[in-house]
BANU-538828 format. One record per atom (N, C-alpha, C): residue in one letter; chain; atom name; y, x, z. Coordinates in pm, 1 decimal, m for minus. Layout:
N
[A A CA [Y X Z]],
...
END
This chain:
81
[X A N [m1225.6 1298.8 m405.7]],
[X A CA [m1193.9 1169.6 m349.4]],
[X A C [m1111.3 1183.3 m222.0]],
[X A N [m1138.2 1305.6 m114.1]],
[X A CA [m1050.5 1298.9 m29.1]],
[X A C [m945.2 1358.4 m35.7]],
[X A N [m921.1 1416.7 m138.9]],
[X A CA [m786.6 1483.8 m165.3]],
[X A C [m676.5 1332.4 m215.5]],
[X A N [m738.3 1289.2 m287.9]],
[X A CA [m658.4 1190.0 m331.9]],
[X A C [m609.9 1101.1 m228.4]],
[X A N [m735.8 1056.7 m167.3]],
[X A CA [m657.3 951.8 5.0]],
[X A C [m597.4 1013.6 50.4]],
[X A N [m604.2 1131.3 119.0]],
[X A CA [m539.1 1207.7 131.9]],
[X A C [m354.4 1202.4 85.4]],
[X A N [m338.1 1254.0 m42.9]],
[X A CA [m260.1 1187.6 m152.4]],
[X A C [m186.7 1092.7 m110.9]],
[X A N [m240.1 973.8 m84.9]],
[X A CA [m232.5 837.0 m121.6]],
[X A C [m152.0 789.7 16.1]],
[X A N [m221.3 845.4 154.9]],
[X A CA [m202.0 814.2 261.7]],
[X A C [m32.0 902.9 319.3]],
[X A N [m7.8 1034.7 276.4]],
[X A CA [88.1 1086.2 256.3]],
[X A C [247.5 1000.1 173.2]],
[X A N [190.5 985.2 24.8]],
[X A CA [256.1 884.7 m18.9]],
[X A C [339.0 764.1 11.2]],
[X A N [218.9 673.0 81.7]],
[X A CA [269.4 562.8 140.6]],
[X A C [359.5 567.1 288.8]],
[X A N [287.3 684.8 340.1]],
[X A CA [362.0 704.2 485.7]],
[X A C [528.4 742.7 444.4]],
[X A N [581.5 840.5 360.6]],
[X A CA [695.7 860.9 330.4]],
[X A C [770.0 740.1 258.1]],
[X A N [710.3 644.8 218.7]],
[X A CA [791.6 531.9 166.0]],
[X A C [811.7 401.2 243.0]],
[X A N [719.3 433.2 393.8]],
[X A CA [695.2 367.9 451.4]],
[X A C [774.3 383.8 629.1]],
[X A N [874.8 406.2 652.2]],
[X A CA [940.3 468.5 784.3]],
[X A C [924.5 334.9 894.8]],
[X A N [968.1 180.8 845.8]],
[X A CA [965.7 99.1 972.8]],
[X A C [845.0 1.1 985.1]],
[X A N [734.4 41.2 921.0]],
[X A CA [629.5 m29.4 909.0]],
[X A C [613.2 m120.5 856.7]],
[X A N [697.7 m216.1 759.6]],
[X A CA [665.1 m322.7 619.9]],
[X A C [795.4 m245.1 559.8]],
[X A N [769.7 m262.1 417.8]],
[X A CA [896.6 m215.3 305.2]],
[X A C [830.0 m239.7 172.1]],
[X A N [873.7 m306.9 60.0]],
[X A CA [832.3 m272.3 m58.2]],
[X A C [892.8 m194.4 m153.9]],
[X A N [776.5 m159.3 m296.0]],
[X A CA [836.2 m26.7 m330.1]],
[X A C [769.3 m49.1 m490.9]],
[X A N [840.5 m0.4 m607.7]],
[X A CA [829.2 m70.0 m705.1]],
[X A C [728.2 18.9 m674.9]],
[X A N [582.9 m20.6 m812.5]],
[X A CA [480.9 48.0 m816.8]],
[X A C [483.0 150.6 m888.7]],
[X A N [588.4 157.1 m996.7]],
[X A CA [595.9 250.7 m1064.2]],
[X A C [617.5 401.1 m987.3]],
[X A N [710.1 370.8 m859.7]],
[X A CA [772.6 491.3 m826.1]],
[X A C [665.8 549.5 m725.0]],
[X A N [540.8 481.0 m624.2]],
[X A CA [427.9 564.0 m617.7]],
[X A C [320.6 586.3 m696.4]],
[X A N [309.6 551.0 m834.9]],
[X A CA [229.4 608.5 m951.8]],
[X A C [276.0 710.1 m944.3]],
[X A N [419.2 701.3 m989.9]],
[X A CA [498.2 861.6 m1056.9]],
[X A C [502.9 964.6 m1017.1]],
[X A N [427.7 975.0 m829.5]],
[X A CA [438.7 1059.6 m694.4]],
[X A C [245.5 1092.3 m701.7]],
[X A N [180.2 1038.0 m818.7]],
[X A CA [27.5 1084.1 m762.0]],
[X A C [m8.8 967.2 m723.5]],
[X A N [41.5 843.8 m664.2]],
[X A CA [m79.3 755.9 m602.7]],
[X A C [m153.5 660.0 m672.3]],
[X A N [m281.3 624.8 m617.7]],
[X A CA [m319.9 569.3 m727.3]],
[X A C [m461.8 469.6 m615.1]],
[X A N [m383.6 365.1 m659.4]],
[X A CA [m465.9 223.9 m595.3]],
[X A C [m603.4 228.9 m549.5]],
[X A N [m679.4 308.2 m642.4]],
[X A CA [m840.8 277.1 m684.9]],
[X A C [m864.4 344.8 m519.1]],
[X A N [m801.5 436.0 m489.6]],
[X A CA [m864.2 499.5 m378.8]],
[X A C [m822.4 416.8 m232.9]],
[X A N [m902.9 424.5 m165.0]],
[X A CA [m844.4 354.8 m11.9]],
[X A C [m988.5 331.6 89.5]],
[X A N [m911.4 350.1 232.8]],
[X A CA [m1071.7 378.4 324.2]],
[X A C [m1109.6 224.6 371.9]],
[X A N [m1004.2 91.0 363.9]],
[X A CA [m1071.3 44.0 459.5]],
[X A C [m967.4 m144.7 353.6]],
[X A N [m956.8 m193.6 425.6]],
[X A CA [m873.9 m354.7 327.5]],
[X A C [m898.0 m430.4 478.6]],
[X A N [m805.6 m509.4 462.4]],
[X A CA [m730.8 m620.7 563.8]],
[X A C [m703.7 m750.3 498.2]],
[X A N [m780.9 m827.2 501.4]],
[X A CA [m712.9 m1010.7 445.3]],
[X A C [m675.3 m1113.0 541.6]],
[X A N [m524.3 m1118.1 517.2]],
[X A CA [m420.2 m1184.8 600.6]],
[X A C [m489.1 m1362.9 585.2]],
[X A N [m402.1 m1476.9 655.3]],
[X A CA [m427.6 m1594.9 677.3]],
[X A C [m384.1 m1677.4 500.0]],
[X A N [m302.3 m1586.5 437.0]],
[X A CA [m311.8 m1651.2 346.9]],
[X A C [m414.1 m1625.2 208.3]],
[X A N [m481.7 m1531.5 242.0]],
[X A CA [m589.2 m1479.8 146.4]],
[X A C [m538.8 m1378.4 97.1]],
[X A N [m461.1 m1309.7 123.1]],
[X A CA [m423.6 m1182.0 38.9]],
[X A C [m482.4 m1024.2 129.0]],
[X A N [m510.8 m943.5 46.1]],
[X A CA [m642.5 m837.3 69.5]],
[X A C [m535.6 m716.3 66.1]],
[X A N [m512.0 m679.1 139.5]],
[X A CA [m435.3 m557.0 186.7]],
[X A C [m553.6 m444.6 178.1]],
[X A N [m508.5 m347.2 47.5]],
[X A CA [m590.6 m220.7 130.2]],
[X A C [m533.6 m114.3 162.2]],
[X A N [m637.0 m43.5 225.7]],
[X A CA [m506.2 75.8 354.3]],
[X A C [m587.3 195.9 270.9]],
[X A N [m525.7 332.4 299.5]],
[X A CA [m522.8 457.7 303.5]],
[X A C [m499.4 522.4 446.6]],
[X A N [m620.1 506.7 544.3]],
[X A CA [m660.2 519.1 661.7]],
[X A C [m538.6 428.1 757.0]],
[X A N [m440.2 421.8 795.3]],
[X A CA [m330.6 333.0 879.6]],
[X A C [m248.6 311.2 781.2]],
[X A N [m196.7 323.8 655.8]],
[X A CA [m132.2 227.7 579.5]],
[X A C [m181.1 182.4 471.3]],
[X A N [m103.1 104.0 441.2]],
[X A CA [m139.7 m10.7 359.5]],
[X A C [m60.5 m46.7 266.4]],
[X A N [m139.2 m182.4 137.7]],
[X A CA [m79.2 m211.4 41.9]],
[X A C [m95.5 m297.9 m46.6]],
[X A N [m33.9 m357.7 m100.6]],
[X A CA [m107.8 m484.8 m153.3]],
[X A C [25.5 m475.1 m268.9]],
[X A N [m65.8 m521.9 m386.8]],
[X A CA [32.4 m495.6 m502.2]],
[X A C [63.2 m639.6 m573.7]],
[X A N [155.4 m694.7 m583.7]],
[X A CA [203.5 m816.2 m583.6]],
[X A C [366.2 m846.7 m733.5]],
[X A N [316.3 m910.4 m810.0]],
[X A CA [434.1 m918.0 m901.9]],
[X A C [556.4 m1003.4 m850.9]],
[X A N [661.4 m915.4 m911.7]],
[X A CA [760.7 m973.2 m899.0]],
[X A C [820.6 m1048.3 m996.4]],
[X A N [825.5 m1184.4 m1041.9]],
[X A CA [874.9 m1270.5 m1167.5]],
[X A C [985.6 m1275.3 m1184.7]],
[X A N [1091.1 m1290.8 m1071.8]],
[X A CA [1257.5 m1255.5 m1139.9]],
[X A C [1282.4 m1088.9 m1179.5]],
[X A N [1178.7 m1029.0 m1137.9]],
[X A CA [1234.3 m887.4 m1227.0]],
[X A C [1087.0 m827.5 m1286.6]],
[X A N [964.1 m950.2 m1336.8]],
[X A CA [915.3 m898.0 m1422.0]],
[X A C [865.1 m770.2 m1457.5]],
[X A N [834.8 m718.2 m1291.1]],
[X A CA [762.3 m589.8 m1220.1]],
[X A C [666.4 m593.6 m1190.7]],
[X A N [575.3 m506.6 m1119.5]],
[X A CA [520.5 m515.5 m997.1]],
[X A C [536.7 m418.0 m904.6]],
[X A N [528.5 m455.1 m763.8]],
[X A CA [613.3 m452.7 m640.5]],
[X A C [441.5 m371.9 m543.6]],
[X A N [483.0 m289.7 m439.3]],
[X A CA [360.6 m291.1 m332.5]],
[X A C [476.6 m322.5 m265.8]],
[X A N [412.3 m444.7 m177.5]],
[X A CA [421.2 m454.4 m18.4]],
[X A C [356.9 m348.5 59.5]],
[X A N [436.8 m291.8 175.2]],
[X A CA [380.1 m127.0 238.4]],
[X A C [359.8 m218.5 390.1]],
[X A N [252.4 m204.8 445.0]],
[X A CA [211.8 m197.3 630.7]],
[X A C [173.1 m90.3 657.4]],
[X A N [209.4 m110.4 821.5]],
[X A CA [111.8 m18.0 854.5]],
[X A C [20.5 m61.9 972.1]],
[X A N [m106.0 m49.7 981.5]],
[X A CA [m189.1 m106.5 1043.3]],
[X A C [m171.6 m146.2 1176.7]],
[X A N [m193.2 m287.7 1212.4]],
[X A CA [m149.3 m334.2 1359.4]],
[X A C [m254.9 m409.7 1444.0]],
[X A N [m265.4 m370.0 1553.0]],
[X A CA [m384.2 m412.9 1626.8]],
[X A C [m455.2 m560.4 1609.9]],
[X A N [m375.0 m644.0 1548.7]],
[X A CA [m402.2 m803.7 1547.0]],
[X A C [m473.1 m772.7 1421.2]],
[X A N [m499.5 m672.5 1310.2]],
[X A CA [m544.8 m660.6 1202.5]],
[X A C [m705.6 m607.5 1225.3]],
[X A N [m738.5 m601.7 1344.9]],
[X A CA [m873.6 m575.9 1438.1]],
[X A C [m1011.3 m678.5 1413.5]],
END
């Protein structure tokens, strides 16, 4: 289990350089990552449940004009306290 957060937290940090970016989901599956794992979740004002891999984060969200799905990438910010 901690190899994988581990994993996971690596992952997101390299796809992640200015602190929000999204990223099809396919292309951090294809790198090892894998959702199920994560240390901690964040739910914003509009109800959506961000979970992190110790300081980043992710929330997996479809995209309907391209009939994907998309992660939104954060990275953890003090107002998320």
């Amino acid at each position: 289990m901690d190899k994988q957060l581990k994993l996971n937290r690596k992952i997101l940090k390299q796809h992640n350089k200015i602190g929000i970016t999204t990223v099809r989901e396919e292309s951090l599956l294809n790198e090892g990552f894998n959702p199920k794992y994560f240390t901690n979740y964040w739910k914003n004002e509009k109800g959506d449940v961000y979970l992190f891999c110790y300081e980043y984060g992710f929330l997996r969200k479809f995209d309907s004009r391209k009939k994907l799905y998309r992660f939104i990438l954060v990275q953890w910010q003090p107002y998320m306290n």
